[in-house]
Steps between C-alpha positions, in 0.01 A plus 500: 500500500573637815791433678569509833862602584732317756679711781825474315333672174335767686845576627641539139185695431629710789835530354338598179249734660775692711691581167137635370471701823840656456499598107149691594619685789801620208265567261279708761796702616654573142136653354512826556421828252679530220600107517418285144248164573752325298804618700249311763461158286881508420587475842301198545593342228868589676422352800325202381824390273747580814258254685506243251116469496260474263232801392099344489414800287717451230369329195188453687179484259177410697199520299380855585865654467641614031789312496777402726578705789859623437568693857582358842266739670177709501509847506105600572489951511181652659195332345731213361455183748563176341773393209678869456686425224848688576580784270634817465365763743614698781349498787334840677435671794208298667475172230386205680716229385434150522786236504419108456770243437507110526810279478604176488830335713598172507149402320294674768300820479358817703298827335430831718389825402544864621346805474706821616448894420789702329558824646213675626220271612142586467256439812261255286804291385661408836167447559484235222805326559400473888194311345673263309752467784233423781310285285809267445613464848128435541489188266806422651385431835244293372705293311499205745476105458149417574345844324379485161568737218244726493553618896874666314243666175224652783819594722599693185151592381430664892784718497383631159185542618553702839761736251250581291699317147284259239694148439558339145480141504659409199860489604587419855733246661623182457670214573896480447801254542667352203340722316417877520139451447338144611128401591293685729357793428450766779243762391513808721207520634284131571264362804665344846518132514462437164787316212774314535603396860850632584757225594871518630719513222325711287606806328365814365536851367227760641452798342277737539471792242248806539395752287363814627194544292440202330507107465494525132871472259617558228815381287746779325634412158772293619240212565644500867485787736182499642317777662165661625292532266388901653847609518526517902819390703568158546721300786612090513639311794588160501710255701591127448396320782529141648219325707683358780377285857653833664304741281571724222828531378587796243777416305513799310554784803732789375768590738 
């Protein structure tokens, strides 16, 4: 079912997606060399108790995932993009790190992702980020009542294009409210004018997630972290956005 949200949810969603927003920008500014991933997830879980919210991650067992998630965030390193199951490692000169978190407040929900470089950053990864980065603010744009779905995937699937980066279509966006994950698919990568016709009230996470070499993955041991299957670098954005009569609204902007 697909719910469309009224103006006073979107502003809880807003609420919610601020505190997302805020915890990411920490997270980005406390990875540096030398720093533990799990020094990383216990300051979220920090935050997220001080807030009195709610983690979407934890205890989370979709179908593709071995067990419960039992983190409040993922940490994805270098050709890690999806599901980084937080462990022990430290982080080196030049990792690409990936951060995604989703919470819950007062029963409503917002998800973003971030990709940064610790330390020294490489040429080709800034260059991947900016990718990921452009394609989002891309689909963003697009995200208008009166489009339909697949102008936000071909937004996405042109900026991968013109940089050069295939697209896997097997995990992409998706609607959220209640819930972290709710109907609607949004593959990255589709044909204009085609799916569901976007409404006021709707809302949805857009992510787009590149590889450098490859839209083929593969899952490590930990049946969660997910990553390209050749072993090349990897970078995720995603914000939580609201369909409005004025436009797109981001709910998830860091500060």
């Amino acid at each position: 079912m697909i719910e469309h949200k009224r103006p006073e949810d979107i502003e809880r969603m807003h609420v919610t997606g601020q505190f997302v927003g805020q915890v990411l920008a920490e997270l980005a500014d406390l990875a540096a060399v030398g720093v533990d991933l799990m020094d990383l997830e216990r300051h979220a879980r920090r935050r997220i108790k001080e807030r009195g919210a709610e983690s979407c991650y934890w205890d989370y067992e979709p179908s593709f995932g071995k067990g419960p998630f039992r983190n409040v965030v993922c940490l994805s390193v270098n050709d890690a993009v999806l599901h980084g199951l937080p462990h022990s490692y430290k982080l080196r000169d030049g990792d690409l790190l990936t951060m995604d978190m989703a919470v819950a407040i007062d029963g409503w929900a917002a998800d973003s992702a971030y990709s940064v470089i610790v330390g020294t950053p490489a040429a080709e990864d800034l260059r991947l980020i900016e990718a990921t980065e452009v394609a989002l603010e891309a689909a963003i744009k697009v995200a208008r009542p009166g489009n339909r779905l697949g102008d936000i995937s071909a937004a996405i699937g042109a900026v991968a294009a013109e940089y050069g980066y295939p697209v896997n279509l097997e995990f992409g966006g998706h609607g959220i409210g209640r819930t972290m994950h709710e109907d609607l698919h949004i593959p990255n990568d589709g044909r204009p004018g085609r799916g569901w016709k976007l409404r006021t009230g709707l809302t949805i996470a857009i992510e787009p997630w590149f590889a450098a070499g490859t839209d083929k993955i593969v899952y490590d041991p930990d049946g969660w972290t997910i990553r390209s299957a050749d072993g090349s670098r990897t970078a995720h954005s995603e914000h939580t956005v609201a369909i409005t009569d004025d436009g797109p609204l981001v709910l998830t902007r860091r500060p």
